[in-house]
N, C-alpha and C positions, 0 to 999 in steps of 0.2 A: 558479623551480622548484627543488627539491632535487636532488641530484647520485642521479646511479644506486649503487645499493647502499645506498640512505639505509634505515634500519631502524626503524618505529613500532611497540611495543606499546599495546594497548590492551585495556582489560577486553570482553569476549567482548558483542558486537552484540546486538541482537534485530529483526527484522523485523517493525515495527508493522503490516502490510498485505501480504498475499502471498495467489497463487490458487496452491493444488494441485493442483484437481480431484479426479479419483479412479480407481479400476482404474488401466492401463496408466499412466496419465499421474502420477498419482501415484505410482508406485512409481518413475517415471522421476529426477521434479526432487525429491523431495523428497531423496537423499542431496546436492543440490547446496548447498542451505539447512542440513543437519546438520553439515555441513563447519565453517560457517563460525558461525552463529547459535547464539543456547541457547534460541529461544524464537522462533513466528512469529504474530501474527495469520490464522489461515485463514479467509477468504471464504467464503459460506456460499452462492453463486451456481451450484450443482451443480445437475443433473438427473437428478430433483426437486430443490428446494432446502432449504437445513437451516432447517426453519420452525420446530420447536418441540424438547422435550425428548427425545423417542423417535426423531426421526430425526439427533438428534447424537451419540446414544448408538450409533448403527450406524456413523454418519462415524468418530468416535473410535476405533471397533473398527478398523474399513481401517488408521489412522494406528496405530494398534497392533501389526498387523502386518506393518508396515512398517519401525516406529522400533523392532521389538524388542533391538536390541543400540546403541540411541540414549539419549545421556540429553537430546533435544532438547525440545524440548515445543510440542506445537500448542497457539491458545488458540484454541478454537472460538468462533463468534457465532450469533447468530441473524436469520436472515432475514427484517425485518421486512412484514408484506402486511395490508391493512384489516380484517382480522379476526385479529389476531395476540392470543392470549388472555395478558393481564396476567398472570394466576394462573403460567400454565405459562412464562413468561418470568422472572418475579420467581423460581420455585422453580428456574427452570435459574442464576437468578444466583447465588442462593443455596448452591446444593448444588454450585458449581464447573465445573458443566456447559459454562457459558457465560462468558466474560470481557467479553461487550459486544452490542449488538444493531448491523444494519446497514441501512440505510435506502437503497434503490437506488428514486428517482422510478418509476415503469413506462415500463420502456422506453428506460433512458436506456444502456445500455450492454448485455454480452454477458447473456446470462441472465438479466434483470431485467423479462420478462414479467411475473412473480407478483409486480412491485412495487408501492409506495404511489400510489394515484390522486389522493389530495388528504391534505394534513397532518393535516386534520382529523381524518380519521375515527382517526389515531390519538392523539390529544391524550392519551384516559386510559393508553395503552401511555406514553408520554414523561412524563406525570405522576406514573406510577408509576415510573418508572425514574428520575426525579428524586430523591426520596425513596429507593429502598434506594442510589443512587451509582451506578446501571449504566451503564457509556458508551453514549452514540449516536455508531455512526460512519456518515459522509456520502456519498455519492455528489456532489457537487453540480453537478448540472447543472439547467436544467430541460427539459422535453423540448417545449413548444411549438412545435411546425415552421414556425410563422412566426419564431424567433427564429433569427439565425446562427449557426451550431455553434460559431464562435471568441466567441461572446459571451454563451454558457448558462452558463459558472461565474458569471459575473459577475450575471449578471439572478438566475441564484439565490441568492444574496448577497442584491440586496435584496428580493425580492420573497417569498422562502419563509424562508432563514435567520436576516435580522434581524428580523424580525416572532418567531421562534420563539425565540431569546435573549430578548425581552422576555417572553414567555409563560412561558418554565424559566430564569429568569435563573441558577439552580444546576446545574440539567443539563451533564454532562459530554459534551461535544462533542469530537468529532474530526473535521475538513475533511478527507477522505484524498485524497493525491496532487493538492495546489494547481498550480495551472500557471498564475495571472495574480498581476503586480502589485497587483491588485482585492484577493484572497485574505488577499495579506499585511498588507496594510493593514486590512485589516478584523479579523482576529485579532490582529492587536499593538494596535489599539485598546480589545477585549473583555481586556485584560490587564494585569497591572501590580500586580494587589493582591496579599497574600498567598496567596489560595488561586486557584489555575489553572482556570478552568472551561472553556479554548478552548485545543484544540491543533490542529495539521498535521503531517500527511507529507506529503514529499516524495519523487517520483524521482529515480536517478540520470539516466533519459532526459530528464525535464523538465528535467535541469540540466544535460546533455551535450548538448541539444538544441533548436532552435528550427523552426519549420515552412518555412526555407528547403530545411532536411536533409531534410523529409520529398519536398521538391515540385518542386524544383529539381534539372532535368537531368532529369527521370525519376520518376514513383513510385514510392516505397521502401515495398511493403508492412509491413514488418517493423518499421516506424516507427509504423505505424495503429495509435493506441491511443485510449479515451476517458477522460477529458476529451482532446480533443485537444491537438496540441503549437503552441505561441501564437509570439507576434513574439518578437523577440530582448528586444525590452525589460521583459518578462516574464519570460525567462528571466535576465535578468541579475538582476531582483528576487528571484526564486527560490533565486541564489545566493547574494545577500549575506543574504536569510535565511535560509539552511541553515550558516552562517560564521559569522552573527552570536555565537552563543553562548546566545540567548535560548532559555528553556527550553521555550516551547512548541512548537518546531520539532524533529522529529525523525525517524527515518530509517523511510520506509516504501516498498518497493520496487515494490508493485503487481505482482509480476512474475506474469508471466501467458500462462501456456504453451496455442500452439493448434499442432495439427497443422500441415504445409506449407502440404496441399492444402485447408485452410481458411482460411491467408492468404493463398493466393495464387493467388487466385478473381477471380470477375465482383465478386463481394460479400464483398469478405476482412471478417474476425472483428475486432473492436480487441482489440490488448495487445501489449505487448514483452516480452521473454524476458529477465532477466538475470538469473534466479537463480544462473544459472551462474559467475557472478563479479561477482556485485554490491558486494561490501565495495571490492573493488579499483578498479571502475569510480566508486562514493564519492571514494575517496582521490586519482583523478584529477583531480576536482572541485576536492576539498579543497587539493588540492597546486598545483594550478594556481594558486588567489588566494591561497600564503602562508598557507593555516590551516589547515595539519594539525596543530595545536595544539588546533582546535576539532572535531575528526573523532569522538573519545571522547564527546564530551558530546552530539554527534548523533545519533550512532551507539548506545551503550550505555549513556548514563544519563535526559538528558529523557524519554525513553516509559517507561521501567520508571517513573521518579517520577509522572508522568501518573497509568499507570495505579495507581498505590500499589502496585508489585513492588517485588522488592529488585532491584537492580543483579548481574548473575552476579558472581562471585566469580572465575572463571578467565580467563585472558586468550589474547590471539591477536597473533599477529605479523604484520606487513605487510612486504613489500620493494621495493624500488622497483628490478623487475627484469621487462623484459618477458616477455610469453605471448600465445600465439598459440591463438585459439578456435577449436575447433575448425568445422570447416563446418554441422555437425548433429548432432543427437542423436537416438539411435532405440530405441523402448521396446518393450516386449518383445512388442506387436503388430504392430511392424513399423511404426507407424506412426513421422512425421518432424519433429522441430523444428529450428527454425533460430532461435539464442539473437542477441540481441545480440553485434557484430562478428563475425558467422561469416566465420571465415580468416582475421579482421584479428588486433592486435593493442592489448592492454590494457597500461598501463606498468608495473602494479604488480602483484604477488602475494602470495599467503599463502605466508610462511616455513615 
């Protein structure tokens, strides 16, 4: 590991996968992500959900005045559901509205009632989206309740994903937030030619974490997130693909803000909190195996090239000097989050 006071620059991050939400909770996390980010993928898992053209055009507005003295940028998506109309998808792709569509199973995670029942029924939405280059990004679980929760990424893998790579062999995929060995292997086999049609993010908790942290000693609400957090040896896959340098791997933080007294219920909410000091909780990772050499190309260039962005142009400093989280965060309803390492301490900071 590098000595304390060690100093990395690097061109300015983007979060390929991040929840906002909205009202309160928005106005909350999102200056934690403006800090640090020039650009987030926002999730489109609100209530209502951001289903078509007119109800991103309202989202955007919230995020407008929010980010008014920001030059941060949301990229909004769209919420895919079995009557999702091509037309009104393709023109939100078109006119900028939309950077990618999202595909949550029904029922596979927090908000994803209004999701897809069966692939089918959107075959011509994915056909279309093939064609003008629109991303699909994945949930990937599947949700059969005879299947065990530690072995839904994987069964969706074979049973919904690679069946679907053969049908849009061009389709722009995005795995979000892998958590098995299964994962990586399967995308680093979809790749290698010159043109990229399979990418992943990754968390920092998937790669700071394994499901002993969650289970052991005690339940750690604040860990419950979905996909859930897998054996060690998943997570070790996780990290030497986040190291590697390969370009289809790149930083998407999932972070995902619920109230207290939502996680820490009969029935707490899945998601972890780390907007809060996500780059830094990265570069522990990073720093840990000897590659913060590869943290920039994780970090701020494979997703912008993914998505065919430019890479930012400004940059950000990192120190390798601890801080201490604080316990909670409280938005301007009163209401209570508890981020990732509340009280503890993270090694690294922005300079």
């Amino acid at each position: 590991m590098t000595p304390a006071g060690t100093r990395i620059t690097l061109r300015r991050p983007d979060d390929w996968h991040a929840h906002f939400r909205s009202g309160a909770m928005l106005r909350l996390v999102a200056p934690h992500h403006t800090r640090v980010f020039g650009r987030a993928i926002a999730m489109p898992n609100l209530t209502p959900p951001v289903t078509d053209v007119v109800t991103a055009k309202e989202y955007q507005k919230e995020f407008d005045a929010v980010l008014s003295k920001s030059t941060f940028t949301p990229l909004l998506t769209c919420y895919l559901t079995d009557t999702t109309n091509a037309d009104d998808l393709a023109r939100g792709f078109e006119e900028k509205i939309f950077t990618a569509a999202k595909l949550y199973p029904a029922h596979a995670t927090t908000n994803s009632a209004h999701g897809v029942t069966d692939i089918k029924n959107i075959h011509g939405v994915l056909d279309r989206m093939q064609n003008i280059g629109m991303p699909l990004l994945i949930h990937g679980e599947v949700t059969d309740p005879s299947v065990d929760i530690f072995d839904r990424e994987k069964i969706f893998i074979e049973k919904i994903l690679a069946p679907m790579r053969r049908d849009f062999p061009e389709l722009k995929i995005v795995m979000e937030h892998i958590t098995t060995a299964d994962a990586v292997d399967f995308i680093d086999a979809q790749n290698g030619a010159p043109q990229i049609y399979m990418g992943a993010t990754i968390t920092a908790h998937h790669l700071l974490l394994n499901r002993n942290d969650m289970l052991v000693g005690g339940i750690r609400p604040h860990y419950y997130c979905l996909p859930i957090i897998k054996r060690s040896r998943h997570q070790t896959a996780l990290r030497a693909a986040a190291i590697s340098g390969r370009p289809w791997f790149f930083l998407g933080t999932d972070s995902a803000p619920h109230t207290r007294d939502n996680k820490e219920t009969a029935c707490g909410c899945a998601g972890v909190y780390t907007g809060h000091a996500a780059l830094e909780l990265y570069a522990e990772v990073f720093d840990s195996e000897g590659a913060l050499d590869q943290l920039e190309n994780f970090a701020s260039i494979n997703g912008a090239n993914f998505y065919g962005l430019p890479v930012n142009s400004d940059a950000i400093t990192l120190i390798k000097q601890p801080q201490i989280i604080p316990a909670e965060f409280i938005a301007d309803d009163g209401t209570k989050l508890i981020p990732f390492r509340a009280g503890e301490t993270v090694a690294w900071s922005i300079a």
